[in-house]
N, C-alpha and C positions, 0 to 999 in steps of 0.2 A: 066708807065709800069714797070712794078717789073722784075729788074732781079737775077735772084737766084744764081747766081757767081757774082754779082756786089764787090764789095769792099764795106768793111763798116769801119767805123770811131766809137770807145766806146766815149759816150757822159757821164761823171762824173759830180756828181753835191756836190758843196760845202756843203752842208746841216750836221751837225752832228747828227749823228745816221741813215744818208741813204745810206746805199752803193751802191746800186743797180747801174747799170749802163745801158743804150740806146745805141743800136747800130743802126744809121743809115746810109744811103746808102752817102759815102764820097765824091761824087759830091755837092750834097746837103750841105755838112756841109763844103765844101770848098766855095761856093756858096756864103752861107749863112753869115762864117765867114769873108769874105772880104768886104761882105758888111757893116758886124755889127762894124769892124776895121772902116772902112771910115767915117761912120754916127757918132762914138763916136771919132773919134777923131776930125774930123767938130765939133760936139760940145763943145768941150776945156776942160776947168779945171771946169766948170761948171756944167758938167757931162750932158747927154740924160738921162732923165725921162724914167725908164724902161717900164711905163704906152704907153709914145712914139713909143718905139723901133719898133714892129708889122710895125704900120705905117708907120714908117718911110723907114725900109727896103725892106717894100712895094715900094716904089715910086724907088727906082732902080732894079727891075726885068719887067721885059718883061713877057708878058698873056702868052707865052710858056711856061716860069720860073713857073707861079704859079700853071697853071696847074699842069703841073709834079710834083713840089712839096705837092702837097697835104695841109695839115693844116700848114698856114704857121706861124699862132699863135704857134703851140707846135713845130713846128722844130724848129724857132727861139731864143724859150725859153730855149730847150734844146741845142744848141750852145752856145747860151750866157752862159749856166751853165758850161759849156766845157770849156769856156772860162775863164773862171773866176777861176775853177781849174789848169788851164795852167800855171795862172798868165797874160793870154792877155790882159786882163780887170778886174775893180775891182769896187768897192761900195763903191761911198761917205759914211764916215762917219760924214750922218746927219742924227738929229730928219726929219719926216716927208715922202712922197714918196723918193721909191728906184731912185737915179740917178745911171749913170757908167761912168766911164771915161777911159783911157788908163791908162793902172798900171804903163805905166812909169813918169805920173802926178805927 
């Protein structure tokens, strides 16, 4: 349910040359962020397969959670990129699929 005074959270994404910026509703990306915190840091220095992430952060919300959240594909992705501008999270530097790990790794 959409509320029109909710509070929103600007979601920035690391990209050069994209400024733009998503604002979404800051339940959601408080939500979203504590779970994306928990799952990457369970996975260690090893980093979570961003391939992973969707799924994963699936498996700790409750049918409530998803419903209300809507695409949990694109809010997710958009946290994570939040995230990653923050400094919460960051991107192995390897060849091959994107991992993430705790920037403080």
């Amino acid at each position: 349910m959409k509320r029109p005074t909710e509070p929103k959270t600007a979601c920035r994404t690391p990209a050069e040359g994209r400024d733009g910026v998503t604002n979404i509703p800051s339940w959601k990306f408080d939500l979203l962020r504590a779970i994306i915190l928990k799952v990457v840091e369970e996975a260690g220095s090893d980093g979570l397969p961003f391939s992973q992430l969707k799924d994963t952060v699936r498996l700790h919300l409750t049918g409530e959670d998803l419903a209300e959240l809507g695409s949990l594909g694109w809010h997710t992705t958009c946290v994570k990129l939040e995230m990653e501008v923050a400094g919460d999270i960051k991107r192995l530097d390897a060849k091959g699929p994107q991992r993430i790990v705790l920037a403080s790794l």
